[in-house]
C-alpha positions in Angstrom: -59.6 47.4 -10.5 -56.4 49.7 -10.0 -54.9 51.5 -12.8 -56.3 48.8 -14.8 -55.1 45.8 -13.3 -57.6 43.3 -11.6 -56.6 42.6 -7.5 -58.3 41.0 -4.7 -57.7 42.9 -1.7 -57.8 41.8 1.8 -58.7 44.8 4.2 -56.5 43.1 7.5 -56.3 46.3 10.1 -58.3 43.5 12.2 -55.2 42.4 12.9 -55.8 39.9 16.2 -56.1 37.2 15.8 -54.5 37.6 12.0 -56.8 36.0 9.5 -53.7 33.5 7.3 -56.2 31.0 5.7 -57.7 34.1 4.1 -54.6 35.0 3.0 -53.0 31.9 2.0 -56.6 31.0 0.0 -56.3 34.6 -1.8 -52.6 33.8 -2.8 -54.1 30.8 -4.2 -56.4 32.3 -6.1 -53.9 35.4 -8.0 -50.5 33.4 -7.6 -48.9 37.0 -6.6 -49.0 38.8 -3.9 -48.4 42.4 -3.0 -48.6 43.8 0.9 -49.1 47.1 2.1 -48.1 48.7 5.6 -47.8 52.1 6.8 -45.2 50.9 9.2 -41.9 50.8 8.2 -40.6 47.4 6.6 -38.5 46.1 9.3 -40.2 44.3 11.8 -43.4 45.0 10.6 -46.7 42.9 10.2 -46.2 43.1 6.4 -42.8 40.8 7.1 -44.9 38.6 9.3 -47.6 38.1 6.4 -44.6 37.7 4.0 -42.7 34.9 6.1 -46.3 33.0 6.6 -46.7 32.9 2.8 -43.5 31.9 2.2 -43.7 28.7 4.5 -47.4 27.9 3.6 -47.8 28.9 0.1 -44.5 30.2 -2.2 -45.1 27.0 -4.4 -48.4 28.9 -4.9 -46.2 32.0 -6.3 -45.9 33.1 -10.0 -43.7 36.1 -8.6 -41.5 37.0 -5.7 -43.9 39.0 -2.9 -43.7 42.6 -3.0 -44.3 45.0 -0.4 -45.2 48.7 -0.2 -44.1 50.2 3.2 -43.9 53.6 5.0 -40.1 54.9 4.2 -37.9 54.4 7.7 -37.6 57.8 8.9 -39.4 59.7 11.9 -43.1 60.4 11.2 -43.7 63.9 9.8 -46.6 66.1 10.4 -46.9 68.5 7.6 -49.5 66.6 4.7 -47.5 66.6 2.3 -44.7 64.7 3.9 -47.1 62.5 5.1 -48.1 61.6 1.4 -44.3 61.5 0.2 -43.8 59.0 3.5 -46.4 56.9 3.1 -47.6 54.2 1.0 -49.7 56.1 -1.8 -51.9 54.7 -4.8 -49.4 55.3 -7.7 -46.8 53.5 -5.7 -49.1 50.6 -4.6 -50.0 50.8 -8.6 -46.8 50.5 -9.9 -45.7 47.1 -7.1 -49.0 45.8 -9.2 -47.9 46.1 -12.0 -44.8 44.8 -12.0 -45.6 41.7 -10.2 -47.9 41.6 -13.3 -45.3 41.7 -15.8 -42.7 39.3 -14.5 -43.2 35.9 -16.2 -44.8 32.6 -13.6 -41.7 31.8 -11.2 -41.3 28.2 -11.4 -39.4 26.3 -8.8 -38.3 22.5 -8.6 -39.1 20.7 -5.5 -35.9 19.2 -5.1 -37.1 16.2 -3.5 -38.8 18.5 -1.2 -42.9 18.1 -0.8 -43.6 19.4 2.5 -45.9 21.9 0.5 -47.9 19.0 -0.6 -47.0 15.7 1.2 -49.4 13.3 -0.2 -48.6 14.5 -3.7 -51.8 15.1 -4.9 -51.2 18.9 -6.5 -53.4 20.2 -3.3 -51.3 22.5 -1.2 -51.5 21.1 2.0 -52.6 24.0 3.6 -55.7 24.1 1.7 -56.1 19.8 1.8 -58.9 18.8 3.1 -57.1 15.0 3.1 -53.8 15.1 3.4 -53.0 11.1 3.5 -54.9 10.0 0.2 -52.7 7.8 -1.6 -50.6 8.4 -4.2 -52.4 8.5 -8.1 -56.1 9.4 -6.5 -57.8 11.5 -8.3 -58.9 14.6 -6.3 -60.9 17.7 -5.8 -59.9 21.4 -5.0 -60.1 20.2 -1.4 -57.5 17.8 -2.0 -59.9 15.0 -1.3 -60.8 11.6 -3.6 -63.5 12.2 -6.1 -65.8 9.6 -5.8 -66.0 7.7 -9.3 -69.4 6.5 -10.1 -70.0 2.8 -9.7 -69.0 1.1 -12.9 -70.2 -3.1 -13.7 -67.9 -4.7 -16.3 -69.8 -7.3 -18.0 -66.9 -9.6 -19.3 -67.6 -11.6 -22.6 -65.6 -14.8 -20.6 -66.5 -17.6 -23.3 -65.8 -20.5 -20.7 -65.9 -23.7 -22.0 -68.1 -25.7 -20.7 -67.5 -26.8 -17.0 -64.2 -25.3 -16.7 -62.8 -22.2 -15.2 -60.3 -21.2 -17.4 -60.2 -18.0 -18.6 -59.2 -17.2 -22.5 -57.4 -15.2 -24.3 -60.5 -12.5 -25.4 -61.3 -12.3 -21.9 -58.0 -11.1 -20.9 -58.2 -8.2 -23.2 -61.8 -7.6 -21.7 -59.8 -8.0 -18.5 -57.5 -4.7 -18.7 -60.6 -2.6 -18.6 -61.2 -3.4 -15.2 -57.9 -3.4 -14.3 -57.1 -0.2 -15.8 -60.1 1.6 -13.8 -59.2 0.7 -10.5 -55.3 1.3 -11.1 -56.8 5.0 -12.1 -59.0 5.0 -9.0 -57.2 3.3 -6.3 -59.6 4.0 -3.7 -62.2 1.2 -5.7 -63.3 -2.1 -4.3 -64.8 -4.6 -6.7 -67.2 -7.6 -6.3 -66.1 -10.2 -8.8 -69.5 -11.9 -9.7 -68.9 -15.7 -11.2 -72.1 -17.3 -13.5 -73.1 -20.6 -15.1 -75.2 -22.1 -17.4 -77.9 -24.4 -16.5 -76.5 -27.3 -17.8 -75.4 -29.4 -14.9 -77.4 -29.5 -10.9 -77.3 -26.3 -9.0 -74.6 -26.8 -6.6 -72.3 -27.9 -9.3 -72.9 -24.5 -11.2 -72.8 -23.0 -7.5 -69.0 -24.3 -7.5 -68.1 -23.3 -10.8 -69.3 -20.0 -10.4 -67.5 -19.4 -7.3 -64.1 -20.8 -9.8 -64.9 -18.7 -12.0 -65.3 -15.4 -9.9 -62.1 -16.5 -8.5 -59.8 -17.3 -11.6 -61.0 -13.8 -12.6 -59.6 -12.3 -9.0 -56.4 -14.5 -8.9 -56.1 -12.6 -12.6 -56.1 -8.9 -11.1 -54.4 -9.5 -8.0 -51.7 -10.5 -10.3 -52.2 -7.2 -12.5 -51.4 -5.3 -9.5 -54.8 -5.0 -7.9 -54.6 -5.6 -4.2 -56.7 -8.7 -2.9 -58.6 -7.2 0.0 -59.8 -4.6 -2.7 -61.2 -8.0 -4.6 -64.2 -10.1 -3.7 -65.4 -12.8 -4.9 -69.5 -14.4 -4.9 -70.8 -17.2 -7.1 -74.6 -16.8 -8.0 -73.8 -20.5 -10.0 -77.3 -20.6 -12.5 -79.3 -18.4 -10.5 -78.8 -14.8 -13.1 -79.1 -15.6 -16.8 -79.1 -12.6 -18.8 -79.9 -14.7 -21.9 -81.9 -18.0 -22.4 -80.3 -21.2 -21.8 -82.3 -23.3 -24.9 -79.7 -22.2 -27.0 -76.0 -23.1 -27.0 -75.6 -19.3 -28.1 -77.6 -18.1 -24.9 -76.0 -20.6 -22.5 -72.5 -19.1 -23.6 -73.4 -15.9 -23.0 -74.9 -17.1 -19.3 -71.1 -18.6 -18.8 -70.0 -14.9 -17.5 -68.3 -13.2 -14.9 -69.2 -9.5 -14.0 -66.9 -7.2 -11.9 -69.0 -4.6 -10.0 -66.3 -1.7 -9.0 -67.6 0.6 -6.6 
């Protein structure tokens, strides 16, 4: 705490080699940014530490970088000059606060995204995965979250022995399709099931129809095909019993398993 402002301060006199993913993380962090140097401003470390942020980090900036330097004049002796030559509390103090009270700088890329090429909001500097493609959703590291495993069971009323999907299922349909348009880094396993009505490698064909009208259905969506496959289990998985018309219905399913 100085003069009542809150700062993080990086202690660099250790100055080889000089320590710019600290830096660069700490500019991250407070969005502003104010160096101090006993040397005088030109040529001096503190304009090495400002050029470094600028390339790596002034999309990171709220406000422009300040800097607190000895004044440019031959070194004095006497304690007093000392104090009026170099950088002092109150002057640091006031930099601080003014930084504080300018309003966040926002700046248009232009086109430009060299800051953060794979567009994912991580500065590349602090990405961890710098190629993940475009609309993945991310962590502070800049790399894909990992979404939880998700099974849509799809109500698919098939008639019986066909393939063809209707109208309610389609609606069930843009679920699936929604989730892996939001999480592009998703595979699925299109799972295709019959009833019992019929001999087992019949239904083993139909499934395999089914699981595949289903895919033909999102790889139309949008949803790339080696992101899709398919597997008929034909009779083998009921989840209901197949005395009843009502339970054989529900048996006539297809399930997508997005992981």
């Amino acid at each position: 705490m100085l003069q009542g402002i809150e700062a993080e301060v990086l202690d660099l006199r250790v100055l080889r080699p000089l320590d710019t993913t600290a830096i660069l993380e700490s500019v991250s962090r407070t969005r502003r940014c104010v160096i101090v140097d006993e040397a005088w401003r030109s040529g001096s470390i503190s304009a090495e530490i400002g050029m470094r942020i600028a390339e790596s980090a002034f999309f990171e900036l709220d406000a422009p970088l300040r800097r607190v330097c000895g004044r440019e004049v031959p070194m004095p002796y006497a304690a007093h000059l000392e104090d009026a030559c170099l950088p002092q509390p109150e002057g640091i103090a006031e930099a601080a606060r003014e930084l504080v009270s300018l309003k966040p700088l926002r700046v248009a890329l232009c086109g430009n995204e060299a800051w953060n090429a794979d567009g994912d909001g991580v500065p590349d500097y602090l990405d961890k995965c710098p190629d993940t493609p475009r609309g993945t959703k991310v962590d502070a590291t800049g790399c894909p979250i990992a979404p939880v495993a998700t099974t849509f069971d799809l109500t698919v009323e098939f008639a019986f022995n066909s393939a063809e999907i209707n109208d309610l299922s389609f609606r069930e349909l843009r679920k699936a399709m929604t989730f892996m348009r939001e999480n592009p880094t998703t595979k699925a396993v299109v799972e295709g099931n019959t009833d019992n009505k019929g001999t087992d490698a019949y239904n083993q064909k139909l499934s395999e129809r089914r699981a595949a009208s289903v895919k033909d259905v999102l790889v139309k969506s949008g949803i790339e095909a080696d992101r899709l496959t398919t597997v008929g289990y034909g009779e083998s998985r009921p989840v209901a019993s197949n005395d009843t018309e009502e339970g054989r219905a529900k048996n006539r399913r297809v399930s997508i398993v997005v992981k």
